[in-house]
C-alpha positions in Angstrom: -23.5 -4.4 -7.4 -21.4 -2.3 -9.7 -17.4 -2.5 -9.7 -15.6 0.3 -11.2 -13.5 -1.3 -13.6 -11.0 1.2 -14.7 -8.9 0.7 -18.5 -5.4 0.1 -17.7 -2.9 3.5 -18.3 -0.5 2.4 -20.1 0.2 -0.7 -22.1 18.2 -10.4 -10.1 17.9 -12.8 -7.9 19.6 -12.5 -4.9 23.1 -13.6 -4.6 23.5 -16.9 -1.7 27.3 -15.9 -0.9 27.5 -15.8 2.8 30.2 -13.2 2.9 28.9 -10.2 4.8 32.0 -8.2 4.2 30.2 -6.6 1.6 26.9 -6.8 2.9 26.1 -3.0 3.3 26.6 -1.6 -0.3 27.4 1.9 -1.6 25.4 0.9 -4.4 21.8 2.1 -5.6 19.1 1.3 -3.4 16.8 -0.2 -6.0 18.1 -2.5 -8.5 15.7 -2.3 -11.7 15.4 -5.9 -14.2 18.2 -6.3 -16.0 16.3 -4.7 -19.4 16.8 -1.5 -17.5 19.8 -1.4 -15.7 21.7 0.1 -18.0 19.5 3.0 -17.8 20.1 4.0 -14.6 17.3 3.5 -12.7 18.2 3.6 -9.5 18.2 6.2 -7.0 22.5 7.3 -6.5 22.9 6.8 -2.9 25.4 9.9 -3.1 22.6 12.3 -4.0 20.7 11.6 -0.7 21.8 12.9 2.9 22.1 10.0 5.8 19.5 8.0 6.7 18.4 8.0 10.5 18.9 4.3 10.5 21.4 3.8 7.6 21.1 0.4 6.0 21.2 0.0 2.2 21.7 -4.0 2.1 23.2 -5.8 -0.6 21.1 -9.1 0.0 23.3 -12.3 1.0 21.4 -15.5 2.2 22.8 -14.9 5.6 21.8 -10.9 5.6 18.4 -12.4 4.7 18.2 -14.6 7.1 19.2 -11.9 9.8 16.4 -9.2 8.7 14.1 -12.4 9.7 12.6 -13.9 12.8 10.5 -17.1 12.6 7.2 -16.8 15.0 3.9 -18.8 15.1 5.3 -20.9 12.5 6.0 -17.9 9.5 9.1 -15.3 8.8 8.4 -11.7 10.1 10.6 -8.7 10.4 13.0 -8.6 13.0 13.3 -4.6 12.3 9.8 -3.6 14.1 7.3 -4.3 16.4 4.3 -2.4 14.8 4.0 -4.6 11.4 2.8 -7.7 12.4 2.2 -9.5 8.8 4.9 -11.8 7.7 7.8 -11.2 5.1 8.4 -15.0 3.5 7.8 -16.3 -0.2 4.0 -17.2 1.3 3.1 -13.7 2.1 5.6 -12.4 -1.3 3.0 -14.5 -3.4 -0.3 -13.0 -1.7 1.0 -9.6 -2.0 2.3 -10.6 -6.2 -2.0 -11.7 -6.7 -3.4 -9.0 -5.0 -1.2 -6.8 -6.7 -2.1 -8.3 -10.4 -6.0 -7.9 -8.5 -5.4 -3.8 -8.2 -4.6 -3.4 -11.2 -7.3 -5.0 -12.6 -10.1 -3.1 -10.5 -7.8 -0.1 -10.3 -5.3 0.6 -12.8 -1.6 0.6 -12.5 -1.6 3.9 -11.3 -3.2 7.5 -11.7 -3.3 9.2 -15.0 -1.6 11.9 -14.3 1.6 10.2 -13.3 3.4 10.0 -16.9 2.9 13.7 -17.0 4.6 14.0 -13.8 7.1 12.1 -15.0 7.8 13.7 -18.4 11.4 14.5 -18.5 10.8 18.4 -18.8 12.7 20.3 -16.4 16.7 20.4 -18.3 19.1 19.1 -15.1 16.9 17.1 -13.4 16.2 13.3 -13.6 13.0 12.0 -12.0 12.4 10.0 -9.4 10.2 8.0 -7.5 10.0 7.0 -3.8 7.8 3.3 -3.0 7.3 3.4 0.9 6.7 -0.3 2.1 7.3 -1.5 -1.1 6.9 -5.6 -0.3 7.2 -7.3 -3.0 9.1 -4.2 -5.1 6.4 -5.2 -8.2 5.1 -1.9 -8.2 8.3 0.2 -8.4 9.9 -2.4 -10.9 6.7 -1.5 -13.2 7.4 2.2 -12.9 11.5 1.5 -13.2 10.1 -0.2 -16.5 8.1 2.0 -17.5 10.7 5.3 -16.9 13.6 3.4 -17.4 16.1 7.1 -17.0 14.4 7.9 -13.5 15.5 7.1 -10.2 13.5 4.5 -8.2 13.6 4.2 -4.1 12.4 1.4 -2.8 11.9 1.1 1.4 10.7 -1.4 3.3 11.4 -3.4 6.6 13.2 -6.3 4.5 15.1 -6.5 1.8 13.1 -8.0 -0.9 15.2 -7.4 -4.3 18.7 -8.0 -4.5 19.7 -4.2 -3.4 16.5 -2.8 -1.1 16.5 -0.1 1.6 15.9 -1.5 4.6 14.3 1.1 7.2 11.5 1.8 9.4 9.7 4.6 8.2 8.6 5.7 11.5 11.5 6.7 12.1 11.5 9.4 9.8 11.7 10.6 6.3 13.7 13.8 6.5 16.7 12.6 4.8 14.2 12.2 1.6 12.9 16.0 1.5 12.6 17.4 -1.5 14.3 14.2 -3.6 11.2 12.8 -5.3 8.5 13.4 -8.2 6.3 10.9 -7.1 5.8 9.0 -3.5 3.9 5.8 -3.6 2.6 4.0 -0.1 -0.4 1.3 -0.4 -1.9 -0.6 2.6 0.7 0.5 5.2 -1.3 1.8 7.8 -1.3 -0.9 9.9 2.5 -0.3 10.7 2.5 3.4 10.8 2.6 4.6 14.6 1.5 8.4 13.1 0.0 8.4 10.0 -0.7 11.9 10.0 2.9 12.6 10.4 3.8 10.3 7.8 1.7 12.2 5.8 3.4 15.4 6.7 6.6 14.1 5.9 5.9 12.4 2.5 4.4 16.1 1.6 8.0 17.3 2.2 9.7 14.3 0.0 8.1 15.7 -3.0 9.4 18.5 -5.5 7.1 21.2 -6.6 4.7 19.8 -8.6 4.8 16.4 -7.5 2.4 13.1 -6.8 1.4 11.3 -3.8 -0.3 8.3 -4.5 -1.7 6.6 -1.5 -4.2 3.5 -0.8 -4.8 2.3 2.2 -8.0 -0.3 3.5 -9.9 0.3 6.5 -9.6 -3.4 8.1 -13.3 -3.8 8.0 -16.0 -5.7 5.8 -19.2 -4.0 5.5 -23.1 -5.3 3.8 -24.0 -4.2 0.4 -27.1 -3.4 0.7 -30.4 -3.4 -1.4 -30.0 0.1 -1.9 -26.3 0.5 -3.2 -25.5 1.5 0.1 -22.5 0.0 2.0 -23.4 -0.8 6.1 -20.7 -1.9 7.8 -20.8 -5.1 9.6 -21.5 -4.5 13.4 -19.0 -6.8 15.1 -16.6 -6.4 18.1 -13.8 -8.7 19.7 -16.8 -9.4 22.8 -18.4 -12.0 20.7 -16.6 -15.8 19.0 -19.8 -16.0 16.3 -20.4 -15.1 12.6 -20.1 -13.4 10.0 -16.6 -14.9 10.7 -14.5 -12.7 8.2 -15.9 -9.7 9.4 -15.4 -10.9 12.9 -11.8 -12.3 12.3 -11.1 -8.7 10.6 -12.3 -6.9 14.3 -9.4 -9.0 15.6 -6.8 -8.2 13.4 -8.1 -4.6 13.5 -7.4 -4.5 17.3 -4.4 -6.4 17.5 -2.6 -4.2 14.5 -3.9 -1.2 16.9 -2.4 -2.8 20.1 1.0 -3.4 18.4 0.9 0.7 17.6 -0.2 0.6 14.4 -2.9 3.3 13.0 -5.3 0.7 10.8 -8.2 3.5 10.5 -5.9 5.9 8.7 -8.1 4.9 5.7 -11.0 6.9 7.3 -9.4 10.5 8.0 -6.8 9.9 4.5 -9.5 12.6 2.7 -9.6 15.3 5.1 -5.6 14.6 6.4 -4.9 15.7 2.8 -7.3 18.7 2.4 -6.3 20.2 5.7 -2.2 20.1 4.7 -1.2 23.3 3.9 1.4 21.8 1.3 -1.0 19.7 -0.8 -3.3 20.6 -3.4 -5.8 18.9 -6.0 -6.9 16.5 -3.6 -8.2 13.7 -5.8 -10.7 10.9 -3.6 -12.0 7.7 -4.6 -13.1 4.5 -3.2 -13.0 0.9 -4.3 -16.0 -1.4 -2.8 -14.3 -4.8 -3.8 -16.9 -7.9 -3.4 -15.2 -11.0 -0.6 -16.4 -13.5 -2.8 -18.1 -14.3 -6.6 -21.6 -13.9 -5.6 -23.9 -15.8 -8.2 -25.3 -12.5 -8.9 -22.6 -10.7 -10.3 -21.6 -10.4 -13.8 -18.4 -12.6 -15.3 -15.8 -9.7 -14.4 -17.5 -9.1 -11.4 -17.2 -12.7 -10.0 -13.7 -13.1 -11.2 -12.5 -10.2 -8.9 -14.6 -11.6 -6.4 -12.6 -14.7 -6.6 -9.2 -13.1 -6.6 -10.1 -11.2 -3.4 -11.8 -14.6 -2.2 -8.4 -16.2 -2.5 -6.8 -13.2 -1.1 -8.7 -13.3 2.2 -7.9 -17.3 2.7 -4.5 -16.7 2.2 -4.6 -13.4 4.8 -6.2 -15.3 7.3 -2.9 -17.6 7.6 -0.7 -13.9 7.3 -3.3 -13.0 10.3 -2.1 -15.4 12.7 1.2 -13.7 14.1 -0.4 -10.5 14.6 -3.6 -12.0 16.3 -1.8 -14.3 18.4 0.8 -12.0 19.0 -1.8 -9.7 20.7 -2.6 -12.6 22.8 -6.1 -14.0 21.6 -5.4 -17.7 22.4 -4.8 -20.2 19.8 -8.0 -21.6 20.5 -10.0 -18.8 19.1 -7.3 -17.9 16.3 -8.3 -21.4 15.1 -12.5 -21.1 15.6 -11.9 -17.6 13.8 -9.7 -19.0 11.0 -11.6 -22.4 10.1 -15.3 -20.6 10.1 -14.0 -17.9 8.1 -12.5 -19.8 5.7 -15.3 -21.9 5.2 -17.4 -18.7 5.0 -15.2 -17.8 1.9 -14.8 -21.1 0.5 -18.6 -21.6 0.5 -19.5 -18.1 -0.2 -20.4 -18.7 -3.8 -22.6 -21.5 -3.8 -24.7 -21.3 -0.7 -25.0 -19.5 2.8 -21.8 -19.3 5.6 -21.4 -21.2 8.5 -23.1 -19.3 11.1 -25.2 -16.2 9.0 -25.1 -12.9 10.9 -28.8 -12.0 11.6 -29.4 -10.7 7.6 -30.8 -12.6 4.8 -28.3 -15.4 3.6 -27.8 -13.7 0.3 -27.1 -10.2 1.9 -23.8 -11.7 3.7 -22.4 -12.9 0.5 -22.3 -10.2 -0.9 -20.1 -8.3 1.4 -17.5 -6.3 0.5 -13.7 -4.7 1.6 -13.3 -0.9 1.1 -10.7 0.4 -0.1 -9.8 4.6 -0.3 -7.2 5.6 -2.9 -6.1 9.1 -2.6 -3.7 11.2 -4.7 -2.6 14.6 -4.8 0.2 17.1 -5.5 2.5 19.1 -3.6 1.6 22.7 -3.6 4.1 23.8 -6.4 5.3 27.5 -5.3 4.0 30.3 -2.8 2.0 29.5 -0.1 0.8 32.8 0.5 -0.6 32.8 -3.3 -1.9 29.0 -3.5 -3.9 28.8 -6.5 -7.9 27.5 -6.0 -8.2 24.1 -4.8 -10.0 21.3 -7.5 -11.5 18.2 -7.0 -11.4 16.3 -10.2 -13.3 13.4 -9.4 -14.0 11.2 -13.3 -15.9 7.6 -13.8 -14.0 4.8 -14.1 -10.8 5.6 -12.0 -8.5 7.7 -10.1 -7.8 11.2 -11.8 -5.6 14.0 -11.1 -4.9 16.7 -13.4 -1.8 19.2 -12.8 -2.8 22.4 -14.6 0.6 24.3 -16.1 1.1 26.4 -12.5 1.9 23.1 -10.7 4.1 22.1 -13.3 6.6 25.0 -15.0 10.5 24.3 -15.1 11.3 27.6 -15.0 9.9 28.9 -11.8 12.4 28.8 -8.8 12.0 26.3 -5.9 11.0 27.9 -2.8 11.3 26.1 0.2 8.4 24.6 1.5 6.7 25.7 4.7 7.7 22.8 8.0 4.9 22.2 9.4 
């Protein structure tokens, strides 16, 4: 099986003081490395209107402690009820190697983003908006990498020193019309409305700006001899193999049951050519092998080993949100160990347990993954100009052609939907 393999585009800890006095800050949002601090990148809290749930959180030991709740033996967010994956340094260190992963099978983002970027409109400084930003190592690259722009950074707990700490859910409205670019990958599965969301990340962005979204459609599917993709037929009615793809229908209906929206990946293409405010719709998808298969070429097995380790290590992450939904621990465990040993055997020999294909067909399943990117319609929505699909080999593209991007033309205000 072939793997697009796309070129790369582009070559403070926490304080422990207990003293919650000055827990909330009136400080930036986003604190960049210290090699570009003194750049200003951060997004000035005074530029933004309230938040619906105000909380910019200058991170103590204690303030971490309190966005926290320990259950089925890991740390999970004590802000919401629809993201069920944990929030400690185990899940931080998944999240860090299937980052470092994505970029190496996608790139570290779309081409088109340093020209959305480019400091060309006089009075404005650019920024950025990461939605469920986990770890913070993809905004820290782009804080990096345009070290005068402002970078947001939201998610459900604080991970860097100064994080906004909100529920997205809950709405976005006091981030209309702030950002150049608004990033979200694999959030779906703690979005309620992800068409909304959608909606209302449109309305964050300037004229002319990016969305760039990835999601994964919590299912494993057969390559097959043809080049074809067949996903794997299973249901939560049956304990028996292929055990990932089995353990995945669990978590797929337990992130569902908790209100989250973990098929989003399936509609995220025609969502985005069906909103009236978005243009250049750019599609791709990402098959991304479970495990090395003997068969595949040397950069082919090594990303099948780093999504190999990513799976055993998000089959622990699994166990709130499965057990949560109330699958006894008894069949969490059966689920677990089988498809663990499916993934730790998968390159030398056949799973425990084949599904009822050839031995050799199961190993070489794979995880999809959609990646989706697109700018905001830049002026008059009575005159859009022409829709264009730029789809290139290799990796995401989307080019903004000069009547998406021109500083001089005014900034009409976009359509509510």
């Amino acid at each position: 099986m072939a793997l697009p393999f796309p070129h790369h585009n582009n070559g403070p800890d926490a304080s422990d003081s207990d003293d919650d006095h000055n827990s909330v800050a009136s400080l930036p949002p986003f604190t960049p490395p210290q090699s570009t601090r003194d750049s200003e990148t951060s997004y000035e809290r005074s530029t933004r209107s309230s938040s619906p749930t105000p909380s910019v959180w200058s991170v103590t030991s204690s303030m971490r402690e309190s966005a926290l709740r320990r259950e089925y033996g890991r740390q999970l967010n004590n802000y919401s009820e629809v993201y069920r994956l944990p929030a400690d340094q185990e899940e931080q260190d998944r999240l860090n190697s299937q980052h470092a992963m994505f970029i190496e099978v996608m790139g570290e983002y779309p081409p088109c983003l340093p020209e959305v970027m480019r400091d060309d409109v006089p009075g404005e400084r650019k920024a950025i908006l990461d939605l469920g930003c986990g770890t913070g190592a993809w905004i820290m690259e782009r804080a990096r990498q345009f070290p005068n722009c402002f970078a947001v950074a939201v998610d459900l707990v604080p991970m860097q020193s100064l994080s906004e700490v909100d529920d997205i859910n809950l709405g976005l409205e006091h981030f209309y019309g702030d950002f150049n670019v608004v990033h979200a990958q694999l959030i779906s599965s703690g979005i309620k409305d992800y068409l909304n969301l959608i909606n209302q990340m449109a309305h964050c962005l300037r004229p002319g700006g990016l969305l760039d979204l990835m999601e994964f459609d919590f299912s494993v599917y057969d390559h097959m001899p043809d080049g074809n993709h067949r996903r794997c037929p299973t249901d939560t009615s049956t304990i028996a193999g292929p055990w990932f793809a089995r353990w995945m229908a669990f978590a797929n209906a337990a992130a569902r049951d908790a209100g989250g929206h973990p098929d989003a990946a399936t509609h995220l293409q025609q969502w985005l050519l069906d909103h009236p405010l978005l243009e250049d719709v750019v599609y791709r998808d990402f098959w991304i092998p479970v495990s090395p298969h003997p068969s595949f070429d040397h950069s082919q097995r090594r990303i099948g080993t780093q999504m190999r380790d990513d799976i055993l290590a998000f089959l622990k992450s699994g166990r709130p949100l499965l057990l949560g939904s109330g699958v006894p621990e008894s069949i969490v465990d059966e689920l677990q160990l089988n498809a663990e040993h499916e993934a730790s055997t998968a390159a030398n020999g056949p799973p425990l347990n084949p599904p009822p294909i050839s031995a050799d067909d199961s190993l070489r399943s794979t995880v999809h993954f959609v990646f989706v990117s697109f700018a905001k319609l830049a002026f008059d929505l009575l005159f859009p100009p022409p829709r264009c699909n730029v789809s290139v080999p290799v990796c995401l593209v989307l080019h903004l052609s000069d009547s998406l991007i021109q500083p001089n033309k005014p900034k009409l205000k976009p359509h509510i939907l």
